[in-house]
C-alpha beads as a LAMMPS data file, in Angstrom:
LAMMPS data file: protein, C-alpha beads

255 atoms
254 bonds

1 atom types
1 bond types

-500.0 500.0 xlo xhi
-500.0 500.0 ylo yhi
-500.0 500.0 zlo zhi

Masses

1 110.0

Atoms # bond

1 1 1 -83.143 -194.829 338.411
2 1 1 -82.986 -191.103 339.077
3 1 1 -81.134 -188.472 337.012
4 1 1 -79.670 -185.565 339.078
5 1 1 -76.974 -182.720 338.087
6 1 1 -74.249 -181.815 340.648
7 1 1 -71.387 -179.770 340.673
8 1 1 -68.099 -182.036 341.219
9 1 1 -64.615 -180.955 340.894
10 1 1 -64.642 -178.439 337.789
11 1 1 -67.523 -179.189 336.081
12 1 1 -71.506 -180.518 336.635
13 1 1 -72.264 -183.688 335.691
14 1 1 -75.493 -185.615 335.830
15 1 1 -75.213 -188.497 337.272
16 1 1 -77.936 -192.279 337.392
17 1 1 -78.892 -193.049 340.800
18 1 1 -80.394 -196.472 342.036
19 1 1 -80.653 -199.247 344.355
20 1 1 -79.181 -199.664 347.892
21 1 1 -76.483 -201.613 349.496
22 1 1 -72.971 -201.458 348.598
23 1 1 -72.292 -198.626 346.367
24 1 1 -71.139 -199.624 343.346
25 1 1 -69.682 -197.169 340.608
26 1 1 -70.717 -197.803 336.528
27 1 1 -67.779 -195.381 334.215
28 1 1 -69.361 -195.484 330.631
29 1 1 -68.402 -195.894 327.139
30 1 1 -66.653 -194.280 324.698
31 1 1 -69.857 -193.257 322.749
32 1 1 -72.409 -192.424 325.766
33 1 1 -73.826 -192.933 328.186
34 1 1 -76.213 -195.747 328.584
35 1 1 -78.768 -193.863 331.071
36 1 1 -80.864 -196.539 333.153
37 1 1 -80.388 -199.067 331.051
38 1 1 -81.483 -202.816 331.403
39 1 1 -78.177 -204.150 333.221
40 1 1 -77.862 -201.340 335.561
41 1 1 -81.384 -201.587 336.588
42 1 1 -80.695 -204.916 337.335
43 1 1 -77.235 -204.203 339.466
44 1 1 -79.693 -201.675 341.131
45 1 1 -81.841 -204.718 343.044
46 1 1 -78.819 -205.615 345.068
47 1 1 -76.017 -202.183 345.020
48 1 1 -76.546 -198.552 345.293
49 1 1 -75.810 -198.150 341.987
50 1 1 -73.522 -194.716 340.940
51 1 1 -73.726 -193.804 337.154
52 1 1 -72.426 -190.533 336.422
53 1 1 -71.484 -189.085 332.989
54 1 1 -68.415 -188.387 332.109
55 1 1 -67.329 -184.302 331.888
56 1 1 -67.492 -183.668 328.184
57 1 1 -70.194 -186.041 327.228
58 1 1 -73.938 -185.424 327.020
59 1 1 -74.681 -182.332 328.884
60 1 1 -72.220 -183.191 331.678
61 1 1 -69.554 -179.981 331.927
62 1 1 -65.357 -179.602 332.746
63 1 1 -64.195 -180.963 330.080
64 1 1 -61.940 -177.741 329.207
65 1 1 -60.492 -178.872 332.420
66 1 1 -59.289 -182.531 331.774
67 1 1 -56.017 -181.663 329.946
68 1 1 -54.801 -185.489 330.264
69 1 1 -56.080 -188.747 331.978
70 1 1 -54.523 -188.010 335.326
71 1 1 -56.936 -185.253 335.282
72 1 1 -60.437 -187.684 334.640
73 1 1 -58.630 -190.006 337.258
74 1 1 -58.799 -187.293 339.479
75 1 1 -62.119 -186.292 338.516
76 1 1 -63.570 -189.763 339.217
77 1 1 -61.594 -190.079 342.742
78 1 1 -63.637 -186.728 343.365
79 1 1 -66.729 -188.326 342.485
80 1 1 -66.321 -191.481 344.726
81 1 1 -65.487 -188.806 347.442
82 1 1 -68.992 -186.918 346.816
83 1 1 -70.931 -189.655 345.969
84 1 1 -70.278 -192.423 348.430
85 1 1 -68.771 -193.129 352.389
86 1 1 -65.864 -195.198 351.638
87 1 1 -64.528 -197.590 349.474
88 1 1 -66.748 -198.642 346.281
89 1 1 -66.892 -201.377 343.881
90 1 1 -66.255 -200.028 340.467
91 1 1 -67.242 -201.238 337.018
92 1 1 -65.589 -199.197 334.215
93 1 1 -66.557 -200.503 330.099
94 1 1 -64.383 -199.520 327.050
95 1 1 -63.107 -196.009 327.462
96 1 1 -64.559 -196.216 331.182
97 1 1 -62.864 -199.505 331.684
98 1 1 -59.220 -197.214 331.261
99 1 1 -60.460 -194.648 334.009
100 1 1 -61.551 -197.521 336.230
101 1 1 -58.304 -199.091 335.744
102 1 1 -56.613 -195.900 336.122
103 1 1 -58.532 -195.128 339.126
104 1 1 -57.845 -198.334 340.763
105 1 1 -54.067 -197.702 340.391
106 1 1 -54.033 -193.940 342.209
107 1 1 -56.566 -194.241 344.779
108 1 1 -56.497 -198.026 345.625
109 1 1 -58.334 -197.083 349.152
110 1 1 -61.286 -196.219 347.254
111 1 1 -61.678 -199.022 345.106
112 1 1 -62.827 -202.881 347.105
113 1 1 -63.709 -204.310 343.566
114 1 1 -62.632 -203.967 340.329
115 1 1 -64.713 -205.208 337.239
116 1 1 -63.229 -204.321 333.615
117 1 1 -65.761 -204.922 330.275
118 1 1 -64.022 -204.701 327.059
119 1 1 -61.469 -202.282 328.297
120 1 1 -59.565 -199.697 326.107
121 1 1 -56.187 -198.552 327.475
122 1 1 -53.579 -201.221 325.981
123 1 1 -51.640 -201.249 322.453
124 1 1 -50.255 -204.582 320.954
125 1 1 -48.394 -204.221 317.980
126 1 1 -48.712 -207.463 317.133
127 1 1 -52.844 -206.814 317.832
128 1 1 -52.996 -203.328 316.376
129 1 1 -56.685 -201.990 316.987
130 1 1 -59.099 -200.325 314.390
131 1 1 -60.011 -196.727 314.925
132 1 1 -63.080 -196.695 316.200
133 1 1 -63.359 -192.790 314.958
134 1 1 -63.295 -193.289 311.711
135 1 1 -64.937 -196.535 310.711
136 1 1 -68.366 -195.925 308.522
137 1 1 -71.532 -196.449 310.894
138 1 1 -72.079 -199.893 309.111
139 1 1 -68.211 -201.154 310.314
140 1 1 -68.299 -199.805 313.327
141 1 1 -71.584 -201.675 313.673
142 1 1 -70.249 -205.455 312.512
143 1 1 -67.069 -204.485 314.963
144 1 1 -69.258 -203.438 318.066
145 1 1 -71.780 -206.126 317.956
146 1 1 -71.791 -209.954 317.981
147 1 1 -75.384 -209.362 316.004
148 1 1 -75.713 -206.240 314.545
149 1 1 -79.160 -206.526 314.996
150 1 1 -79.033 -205.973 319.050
151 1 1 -77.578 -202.305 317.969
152 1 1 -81.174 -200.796 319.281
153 1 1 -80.473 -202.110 322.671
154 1 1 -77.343 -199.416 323.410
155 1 1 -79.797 -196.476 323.777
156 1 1 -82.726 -198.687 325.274
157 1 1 -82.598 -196.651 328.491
158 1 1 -81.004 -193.921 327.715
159 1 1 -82.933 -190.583 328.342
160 1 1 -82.438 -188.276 325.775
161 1 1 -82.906 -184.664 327.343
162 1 1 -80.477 -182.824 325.431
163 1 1 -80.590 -179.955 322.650
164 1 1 -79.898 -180.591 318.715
165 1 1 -79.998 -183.882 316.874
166 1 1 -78.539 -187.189 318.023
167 1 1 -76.106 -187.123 315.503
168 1 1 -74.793 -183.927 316.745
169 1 1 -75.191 -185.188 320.333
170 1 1 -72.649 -188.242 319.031
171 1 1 -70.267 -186.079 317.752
172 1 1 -69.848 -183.858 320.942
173 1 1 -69.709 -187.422 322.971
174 1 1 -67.284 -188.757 320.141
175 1 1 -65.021 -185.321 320.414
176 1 1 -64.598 -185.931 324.380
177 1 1 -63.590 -189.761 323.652
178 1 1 -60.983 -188.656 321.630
179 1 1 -59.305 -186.578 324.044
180 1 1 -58.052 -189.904 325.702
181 1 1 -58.307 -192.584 323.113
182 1 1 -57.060 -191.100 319.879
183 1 1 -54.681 -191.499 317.979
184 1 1 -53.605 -194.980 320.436
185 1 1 -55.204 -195.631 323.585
186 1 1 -52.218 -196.283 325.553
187 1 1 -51.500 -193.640 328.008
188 1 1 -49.241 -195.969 330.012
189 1 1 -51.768 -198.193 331.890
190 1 1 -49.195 -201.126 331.188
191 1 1 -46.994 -199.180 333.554
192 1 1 -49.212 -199.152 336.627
193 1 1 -51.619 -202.050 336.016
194 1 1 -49.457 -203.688 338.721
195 1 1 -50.375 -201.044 341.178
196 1 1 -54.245 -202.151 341.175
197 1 1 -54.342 -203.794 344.767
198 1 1 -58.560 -204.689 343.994
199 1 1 -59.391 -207.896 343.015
200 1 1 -59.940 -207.576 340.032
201 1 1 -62.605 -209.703 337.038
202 1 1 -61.875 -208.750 333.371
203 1 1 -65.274 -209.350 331.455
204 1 1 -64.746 -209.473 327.353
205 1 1 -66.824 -209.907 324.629
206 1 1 -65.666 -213.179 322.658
207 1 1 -66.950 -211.392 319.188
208 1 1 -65.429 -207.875 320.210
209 1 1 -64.237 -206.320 317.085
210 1 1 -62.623 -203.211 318.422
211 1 1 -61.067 -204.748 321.173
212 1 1 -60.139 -208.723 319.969
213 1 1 -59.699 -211.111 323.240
214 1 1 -56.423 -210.936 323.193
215 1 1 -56.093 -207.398 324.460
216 1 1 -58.509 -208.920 327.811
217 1 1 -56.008 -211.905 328.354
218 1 1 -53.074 -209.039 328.017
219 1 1 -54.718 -207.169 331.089
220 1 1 -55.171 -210.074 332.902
221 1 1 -51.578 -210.659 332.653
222 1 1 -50.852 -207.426 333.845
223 1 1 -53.377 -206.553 336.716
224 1 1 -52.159 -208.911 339.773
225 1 1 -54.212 -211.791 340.450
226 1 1 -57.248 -210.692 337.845
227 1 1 -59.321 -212.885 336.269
228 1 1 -60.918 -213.276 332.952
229 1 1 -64.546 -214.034 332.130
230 1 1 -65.106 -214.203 328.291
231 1 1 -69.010 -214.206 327.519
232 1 1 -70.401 -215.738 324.202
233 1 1 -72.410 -214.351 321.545
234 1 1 -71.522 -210.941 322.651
235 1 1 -69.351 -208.345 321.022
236 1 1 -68.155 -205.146 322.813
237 1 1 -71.591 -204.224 324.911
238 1 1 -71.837 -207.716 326.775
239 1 1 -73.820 -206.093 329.209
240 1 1 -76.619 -205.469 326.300
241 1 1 -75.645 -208.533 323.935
242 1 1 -75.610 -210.907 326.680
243 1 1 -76.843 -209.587 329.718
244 1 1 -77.952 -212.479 331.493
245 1 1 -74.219 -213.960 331.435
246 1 1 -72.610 -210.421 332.258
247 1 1 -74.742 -209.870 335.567
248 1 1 -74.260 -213.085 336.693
249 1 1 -70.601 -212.934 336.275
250 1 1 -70.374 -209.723 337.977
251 1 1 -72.677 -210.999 340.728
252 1 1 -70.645 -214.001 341.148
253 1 1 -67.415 -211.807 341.658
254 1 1 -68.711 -208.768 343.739
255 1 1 -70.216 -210.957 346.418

Bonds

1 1 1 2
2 1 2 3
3 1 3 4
4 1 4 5
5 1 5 6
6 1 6 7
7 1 7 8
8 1 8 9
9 1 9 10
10 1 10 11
11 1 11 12
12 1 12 13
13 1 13 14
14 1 14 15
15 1 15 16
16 1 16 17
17 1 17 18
18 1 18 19
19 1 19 20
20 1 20 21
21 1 21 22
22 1 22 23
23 1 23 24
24 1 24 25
25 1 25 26
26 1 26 27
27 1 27 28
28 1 28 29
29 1 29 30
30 1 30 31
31 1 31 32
32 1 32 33
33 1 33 34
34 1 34 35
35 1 35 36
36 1 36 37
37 1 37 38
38 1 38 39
39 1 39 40
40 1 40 41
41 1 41 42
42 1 42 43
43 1 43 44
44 1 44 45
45 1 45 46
46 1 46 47
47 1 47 48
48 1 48 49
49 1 49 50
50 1 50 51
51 1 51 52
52 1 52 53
53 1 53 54
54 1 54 55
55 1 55 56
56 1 56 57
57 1 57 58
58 1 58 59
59 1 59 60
60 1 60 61
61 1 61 62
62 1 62 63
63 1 63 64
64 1 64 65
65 1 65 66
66 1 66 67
67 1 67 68
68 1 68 69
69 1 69 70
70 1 70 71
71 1 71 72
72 1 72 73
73 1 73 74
74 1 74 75
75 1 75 76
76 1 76 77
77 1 77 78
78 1 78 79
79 1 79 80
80 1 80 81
81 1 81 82
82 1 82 83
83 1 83 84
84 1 84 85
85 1 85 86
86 1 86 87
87 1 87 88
88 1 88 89
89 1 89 90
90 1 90 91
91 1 91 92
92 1 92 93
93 1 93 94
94 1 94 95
95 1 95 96
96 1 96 97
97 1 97 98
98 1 98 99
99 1 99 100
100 1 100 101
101 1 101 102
102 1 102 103
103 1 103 104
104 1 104 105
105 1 105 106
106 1 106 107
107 1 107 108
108 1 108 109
109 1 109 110
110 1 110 111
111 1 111 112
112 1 112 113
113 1 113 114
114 1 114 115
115 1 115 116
116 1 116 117
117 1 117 118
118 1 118 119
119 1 119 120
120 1 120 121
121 1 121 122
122 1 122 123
123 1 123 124
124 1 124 125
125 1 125 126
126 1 126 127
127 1 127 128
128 1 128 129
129 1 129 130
130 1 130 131
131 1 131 132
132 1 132 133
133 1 133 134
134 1 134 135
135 1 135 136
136 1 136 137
137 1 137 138
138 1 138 139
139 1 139 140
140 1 140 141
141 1 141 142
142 1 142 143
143 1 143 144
144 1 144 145
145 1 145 146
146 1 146 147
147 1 147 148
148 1 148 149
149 1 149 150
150 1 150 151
151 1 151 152
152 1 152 153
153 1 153 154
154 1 154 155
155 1 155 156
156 1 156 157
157 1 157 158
158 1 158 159
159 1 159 160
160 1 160 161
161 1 161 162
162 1 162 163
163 1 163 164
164 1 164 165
165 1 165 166
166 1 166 167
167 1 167 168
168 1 168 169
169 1 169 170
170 1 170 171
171 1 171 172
172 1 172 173
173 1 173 174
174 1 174 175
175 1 175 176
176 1 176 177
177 1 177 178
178 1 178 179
179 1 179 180
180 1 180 181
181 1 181 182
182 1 182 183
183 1 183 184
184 1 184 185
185 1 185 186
186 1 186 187
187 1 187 188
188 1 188 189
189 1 189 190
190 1 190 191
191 1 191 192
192 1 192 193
193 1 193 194
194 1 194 195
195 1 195 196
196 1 196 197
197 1 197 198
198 1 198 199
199 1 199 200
200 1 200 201
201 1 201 202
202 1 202 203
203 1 203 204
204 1 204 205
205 1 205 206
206 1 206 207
207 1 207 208
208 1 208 209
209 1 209 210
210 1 210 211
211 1 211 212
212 1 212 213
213 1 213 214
214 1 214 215
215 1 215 216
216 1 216 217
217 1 217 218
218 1 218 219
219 1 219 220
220 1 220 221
221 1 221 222
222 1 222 223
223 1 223 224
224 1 224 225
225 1 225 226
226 1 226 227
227 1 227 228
228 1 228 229
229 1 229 230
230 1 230 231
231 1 231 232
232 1 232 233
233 1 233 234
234 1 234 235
235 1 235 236
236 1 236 237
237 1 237 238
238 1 238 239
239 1 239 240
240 1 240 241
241 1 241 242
242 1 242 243
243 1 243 244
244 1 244 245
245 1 245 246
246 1 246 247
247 1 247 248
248 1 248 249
249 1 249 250
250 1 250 251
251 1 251 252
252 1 252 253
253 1 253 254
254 1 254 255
């Protein structure tokens, strides 16, 4: 995949480019993101794929500019605009999974396809959530992954062209996040989830730790005729954890 920086909306953003056919639009992560990694690659061989980097995160700019989610919403709607000629199929995961959504719900001409991977943008109570900002690197590790040991896949294709250390590069990616997942991240998504006219796959981790499969069975609930797809042996990065399962299920859904 290539990397390229444009200027969209108020800010430029670099943004992973791959593939041809039917664009399809990846919205990272809370924590970065995931360059031309593995799964994409794969997605790649059969969409245009359309990875671009959130404003705020990496060296991606107009953050100062997103002053609440309708903002990014906006943001993103601009980037379908610029990026592709009509409608796109849009995968969104954790943090990006809420923008998808939230995307979905404004502009439901630009969105055919909706797929949602361990999606932030829910509060239960009943369920309440761990902070994902504050947890030591070793619990945040045990709640991420189904095997701790698959941690070295997240950055496996990322390209790391950026100044300082990757600690500090975390922290500026981790200071962006929180604009729109801290201290809850419900910013009313319950509200319009039944405005999503896409069909709509919900794709969870079973051993997801920050986001337990009861929040994915709550969307379903809520997004009109979604369904769910819960992979095994995979925590909150089934697209790293178990890839094979996530890209078939995806596949399966988008054609």
């Amino acid at each position: 995949m290539k990397v390229t920086r444009e200027k969209i909306g108020a800010g430029e953003i670099r943004i992973w480019r791959g593939g041809t056919g039917r664009p399809l639009l990846y919205l990272h992560g809370f924590e970065q993101h995931p360059g031309a990694a593995p799964f994409l690659e794969r997605l790649a061989g059969r969409h245009e794929v359309l990875a671009p980097e959130a404003p705020g995160f990496g060296t991606s700019t107009g953050l100062e500019q997103m002053h609440d989610l309708l903002d990014m919403t906006l943001h993103n709607r601009a980037v379908v605009e610029h990026c592709a000629n009509g409608p796109v199929d849009v995968i969104g995961h954790s943090l990006g999974g809420m923008f998808a959504a939230e995307l979905a719900a404004v502009a439901p001409h630009l969105v055919r396809k909706l797929v949602l991977v361990d999606a932030f943008g829910l509060w239960l109570d009943d369920v309440p959530l761990p902070d994902p900002f504050i947890l030591p690197p070793d619990a945040l590790g045990k709640a991420k992954w189904h095997d701790p040991a698959n941690a070295a896949r997240e950055t496996s294709g990322y390209d790391e062209a950026h100044d300082g250390s990757r600690a500090a590069y975390r922290t500026t990616n981790l200071s962006a996040a929180t604009k729109f997942l801290w201290p809850l991240p419900d910013r009313g998504l319950a509200r319009r989830a039944r405005y999503i006219k896409a069909p709509t796959l919900i794709v969870h981790g079973e051993s997801d730790g920050l986001l337990p499969v009861r929040y994915a069975k709550a969307l379903a609930e809520l997004i009109p005729a979604a369904s769910l797809s819960v992979i095994a042996r995979s925590g909150h990065l089934p697209m790293m954890e178990a890839e094979d399962a996530f890209v078939d299920a995806v596949e399966r859904f988008l054609e």
